[in-house]
N, CA and C of each residue as an Amber inpcrd file, in Angstrom:
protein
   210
 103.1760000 167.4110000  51.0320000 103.1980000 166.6130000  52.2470000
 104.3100000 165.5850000  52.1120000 105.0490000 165.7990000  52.7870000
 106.0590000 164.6180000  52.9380000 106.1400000 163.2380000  54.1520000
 106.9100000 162.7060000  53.5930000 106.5290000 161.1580000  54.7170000
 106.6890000 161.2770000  55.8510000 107.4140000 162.2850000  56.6680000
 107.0740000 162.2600000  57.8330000 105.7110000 162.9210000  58.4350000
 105.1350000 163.6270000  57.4130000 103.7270000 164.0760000  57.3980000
 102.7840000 163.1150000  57.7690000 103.0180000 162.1240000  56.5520000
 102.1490000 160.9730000  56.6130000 102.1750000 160.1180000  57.7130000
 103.6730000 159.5520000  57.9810000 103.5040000 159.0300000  58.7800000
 103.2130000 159.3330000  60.6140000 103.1860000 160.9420000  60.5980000
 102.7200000 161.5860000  61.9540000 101.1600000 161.5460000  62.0110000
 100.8960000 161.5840000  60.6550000  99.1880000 161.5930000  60.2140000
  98.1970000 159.8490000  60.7050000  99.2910000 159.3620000  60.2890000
  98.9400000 157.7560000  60.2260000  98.9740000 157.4900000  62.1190000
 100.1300000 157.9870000  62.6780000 100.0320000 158.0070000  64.2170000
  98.8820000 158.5260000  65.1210000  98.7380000 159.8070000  64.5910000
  97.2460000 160.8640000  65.0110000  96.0300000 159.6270000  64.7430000
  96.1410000 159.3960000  63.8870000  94.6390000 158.6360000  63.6350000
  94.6140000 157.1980000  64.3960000  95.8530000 156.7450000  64.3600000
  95.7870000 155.3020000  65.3130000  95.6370000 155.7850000  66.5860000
  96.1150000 156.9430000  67.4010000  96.1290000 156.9770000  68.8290000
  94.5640000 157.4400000  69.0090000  94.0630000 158.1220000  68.3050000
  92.3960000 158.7100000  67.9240000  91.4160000 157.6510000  68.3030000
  91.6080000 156.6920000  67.5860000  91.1130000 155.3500000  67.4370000
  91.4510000 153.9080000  68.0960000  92.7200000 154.1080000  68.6780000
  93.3070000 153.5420000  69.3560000  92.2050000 152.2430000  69.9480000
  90.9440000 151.9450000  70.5240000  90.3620000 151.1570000  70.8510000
  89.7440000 150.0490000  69.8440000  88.9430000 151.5670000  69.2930000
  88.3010000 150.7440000  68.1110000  89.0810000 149.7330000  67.1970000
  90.6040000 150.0410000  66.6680000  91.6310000 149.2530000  66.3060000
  92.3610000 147.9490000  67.0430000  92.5550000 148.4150000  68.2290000
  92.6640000 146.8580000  69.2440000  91.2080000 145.7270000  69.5060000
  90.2020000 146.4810000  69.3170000  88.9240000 145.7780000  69.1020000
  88.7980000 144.8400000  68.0030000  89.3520000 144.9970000  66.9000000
  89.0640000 145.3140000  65.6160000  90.3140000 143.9680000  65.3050000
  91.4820000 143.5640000  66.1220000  92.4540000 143.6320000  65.9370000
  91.8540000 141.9810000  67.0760000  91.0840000 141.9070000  67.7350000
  91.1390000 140.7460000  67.8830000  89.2840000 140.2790000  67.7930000
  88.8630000 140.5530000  66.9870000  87.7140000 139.8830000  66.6190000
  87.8840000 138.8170000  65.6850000  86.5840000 138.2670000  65.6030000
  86.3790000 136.5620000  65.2230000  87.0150000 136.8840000  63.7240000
  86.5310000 137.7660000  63.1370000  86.5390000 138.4640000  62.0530000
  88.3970000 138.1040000  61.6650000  88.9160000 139.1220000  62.3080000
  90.7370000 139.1600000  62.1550000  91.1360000 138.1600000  62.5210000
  90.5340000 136.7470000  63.4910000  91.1750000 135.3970000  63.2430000
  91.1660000 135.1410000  62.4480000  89.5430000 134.7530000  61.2820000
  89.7970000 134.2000000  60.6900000  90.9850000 134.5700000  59.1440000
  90.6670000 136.1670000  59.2230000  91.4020000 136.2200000  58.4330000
  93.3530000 136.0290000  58.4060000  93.5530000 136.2090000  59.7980000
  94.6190000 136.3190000  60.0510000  95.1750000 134.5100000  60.0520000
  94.2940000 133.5800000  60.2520000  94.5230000 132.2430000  60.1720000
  95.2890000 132.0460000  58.9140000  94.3610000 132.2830000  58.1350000
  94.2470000 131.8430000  55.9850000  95.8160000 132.9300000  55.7260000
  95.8660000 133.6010000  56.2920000  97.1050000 134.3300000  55.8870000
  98.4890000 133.5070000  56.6520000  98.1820000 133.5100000  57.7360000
  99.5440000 133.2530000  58.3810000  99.8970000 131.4190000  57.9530000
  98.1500000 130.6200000  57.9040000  98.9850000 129.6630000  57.0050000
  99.6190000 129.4120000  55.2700000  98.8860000 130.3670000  55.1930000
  99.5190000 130.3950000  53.8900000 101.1330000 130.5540000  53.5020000
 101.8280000 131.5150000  54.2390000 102.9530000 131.6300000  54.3530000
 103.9020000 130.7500000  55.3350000 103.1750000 129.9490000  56.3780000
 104.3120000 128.9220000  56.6940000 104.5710000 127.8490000  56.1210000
 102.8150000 127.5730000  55.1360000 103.2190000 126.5440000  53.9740000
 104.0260000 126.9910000  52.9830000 104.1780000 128.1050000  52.4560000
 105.0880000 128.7190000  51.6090000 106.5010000 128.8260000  52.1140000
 106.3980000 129.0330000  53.1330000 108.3160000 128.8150000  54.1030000
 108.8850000 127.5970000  54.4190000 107.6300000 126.8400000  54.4070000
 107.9470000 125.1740000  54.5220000 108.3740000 124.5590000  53.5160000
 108.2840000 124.8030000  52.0130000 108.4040000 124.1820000  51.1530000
 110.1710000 124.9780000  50.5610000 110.2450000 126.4750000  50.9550000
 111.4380000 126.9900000  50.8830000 112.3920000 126.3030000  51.3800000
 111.8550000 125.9680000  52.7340000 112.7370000 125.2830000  54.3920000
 112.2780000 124.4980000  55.3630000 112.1950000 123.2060000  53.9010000
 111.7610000 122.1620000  54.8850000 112.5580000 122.1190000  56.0890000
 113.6720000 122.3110000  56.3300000 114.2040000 121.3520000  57.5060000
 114.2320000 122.5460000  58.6650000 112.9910000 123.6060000  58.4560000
 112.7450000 124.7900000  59.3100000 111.3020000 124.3940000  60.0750000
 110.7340000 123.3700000  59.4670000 109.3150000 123.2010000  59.7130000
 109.0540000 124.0680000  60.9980000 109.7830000 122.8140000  62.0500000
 109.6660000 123.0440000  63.6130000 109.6280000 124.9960000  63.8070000
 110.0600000 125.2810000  63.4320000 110.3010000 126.9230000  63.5990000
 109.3230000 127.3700000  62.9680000 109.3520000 127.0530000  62.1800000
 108.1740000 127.6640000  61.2520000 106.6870000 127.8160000  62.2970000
 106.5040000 126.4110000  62.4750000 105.1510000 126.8570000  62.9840000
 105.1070000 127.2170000  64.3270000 106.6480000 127.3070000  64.8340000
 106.4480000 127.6530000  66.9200000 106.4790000 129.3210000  66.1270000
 106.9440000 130.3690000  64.8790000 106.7700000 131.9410000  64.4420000
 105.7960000 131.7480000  64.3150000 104.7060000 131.2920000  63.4570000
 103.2850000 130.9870000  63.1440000 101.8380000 131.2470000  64.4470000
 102.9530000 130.4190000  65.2160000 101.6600000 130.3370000  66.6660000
 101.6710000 131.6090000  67.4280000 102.9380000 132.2460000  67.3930000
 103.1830000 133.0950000  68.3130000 102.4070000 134.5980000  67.4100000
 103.0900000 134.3270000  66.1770000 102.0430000 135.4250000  65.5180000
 100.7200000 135.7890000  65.6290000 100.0920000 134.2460000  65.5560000
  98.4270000 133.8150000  65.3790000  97.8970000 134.6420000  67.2820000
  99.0990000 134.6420000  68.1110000  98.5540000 134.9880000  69.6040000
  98.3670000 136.1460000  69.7530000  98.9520000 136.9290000  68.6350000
  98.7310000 138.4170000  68.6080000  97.5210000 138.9700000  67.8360000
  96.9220000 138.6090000  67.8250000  95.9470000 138.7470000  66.3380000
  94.8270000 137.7200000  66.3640000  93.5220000 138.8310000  66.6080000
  92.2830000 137.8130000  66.5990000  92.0650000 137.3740000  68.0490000
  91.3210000 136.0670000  68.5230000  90.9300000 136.0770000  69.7270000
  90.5520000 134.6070000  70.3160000  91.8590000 133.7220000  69.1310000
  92.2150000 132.4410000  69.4020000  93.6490000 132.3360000  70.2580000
């Protein structure tokens, strides 16, 4: 099996599921986890680039709007 295998395989099963995954994709559940992650890394980009802060957290918010159901 080669990677375009996989990755046609990986497509089949998302379009299959397709709901259950957008469901899944904004429950309380994937905020919170998606919170603890996404701050973790703008505090980690902040300390790379401080003088990015401002950016940092207007990528942060916009991420956090995709994901979860805050």
């Amino acid at each position: 099996m080669g990677i375009e295998d996989v990755v046609n395989k990986g497509k089949d099963l998302y379009e299959e599921n397709k709901e259950k995954v957008e469901a899944a994709l904004k429950s309380d559940e994937a905020e919170g986890i998606s919170d603890k992650i996404l701050d973790g890394v703008a505090d980690f980009a902040k300390k790379v680039a401080p003088g990015a802060a401002e950016q940092i957290d207007d990528v942060r918010d916009n991420v956090d709007k995709a994901v979860g159901n805050d």
